[in-house]
N, C-alpha and C positions, 0 to 999 in steps of 0.2 A: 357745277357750282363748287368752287375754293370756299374751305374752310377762312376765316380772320383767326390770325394770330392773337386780336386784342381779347381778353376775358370777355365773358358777356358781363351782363350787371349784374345776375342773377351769382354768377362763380365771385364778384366783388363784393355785395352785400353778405355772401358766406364768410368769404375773408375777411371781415369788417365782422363777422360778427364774434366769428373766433377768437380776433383781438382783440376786441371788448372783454371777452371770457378770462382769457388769459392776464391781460390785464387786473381786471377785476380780482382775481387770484392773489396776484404779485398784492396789491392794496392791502387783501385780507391778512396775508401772510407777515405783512409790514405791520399792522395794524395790533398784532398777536402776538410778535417780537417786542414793539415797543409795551405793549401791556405785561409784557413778562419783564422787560427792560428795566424798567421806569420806577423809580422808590414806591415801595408800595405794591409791587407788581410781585406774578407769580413765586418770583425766585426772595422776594423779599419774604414774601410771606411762607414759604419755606425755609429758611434759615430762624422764622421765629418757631414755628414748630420744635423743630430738631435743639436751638436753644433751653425750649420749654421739656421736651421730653428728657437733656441732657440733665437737667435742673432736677427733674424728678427724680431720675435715675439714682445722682446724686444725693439725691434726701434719703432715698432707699437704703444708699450705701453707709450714709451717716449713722442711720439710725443700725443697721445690722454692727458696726462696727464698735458701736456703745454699749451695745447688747453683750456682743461676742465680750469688752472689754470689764465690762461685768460678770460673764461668767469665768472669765480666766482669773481676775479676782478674787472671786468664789475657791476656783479651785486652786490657786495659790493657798489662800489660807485653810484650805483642807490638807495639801500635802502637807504645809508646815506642821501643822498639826499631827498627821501620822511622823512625819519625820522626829519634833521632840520627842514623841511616845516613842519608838525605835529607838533613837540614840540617849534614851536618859533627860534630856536635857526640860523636859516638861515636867518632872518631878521634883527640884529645888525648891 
């Protein structure tokens, strides 16, 4: 008894079902791109993150910088103060 060259049905319905898989796959994969893609999608809503956390950062930085710009004030007008007393100049 010779072998047939043709598949039986049983090795066809495996390859039928494989491609369904794969397929199916490629869909999901599509389907996760465009939800990442799409306004509103993953990558959108990371850029608002990162926006918000730059914002904060930002406030953080303002405020340290008003701080700091207040204490160099401060100590401006303490040096000045040693300085007249040292050069005469606070006794007039």
């Amino acid at each position: 008894m010779t072998q047939s060259n043709q598949p039986n049905d049983r090795d066809i319905f495996t390859r039928i079902a494989q491609v369904e898989y794969r397929l199916m796959k490629i869909e999901n994969t599509q389907a996760e791109l465009e939800n990442t893609m799409t306004p509103g999608g993953y990558i959108t809503e990371a850029f608002e993150r990162v926006l918000a956390e730059i914002d904060e950062v930002k406030a953080q930085n303002q405020a340290q910088y008003e701080e700091l710009k207040g204490m160099i004030g401060e100590q401006n007008g303490k040096i000045d103060i040693i300085l007249r007393s040292v050069t005469g100049m606070g006794n007039s």
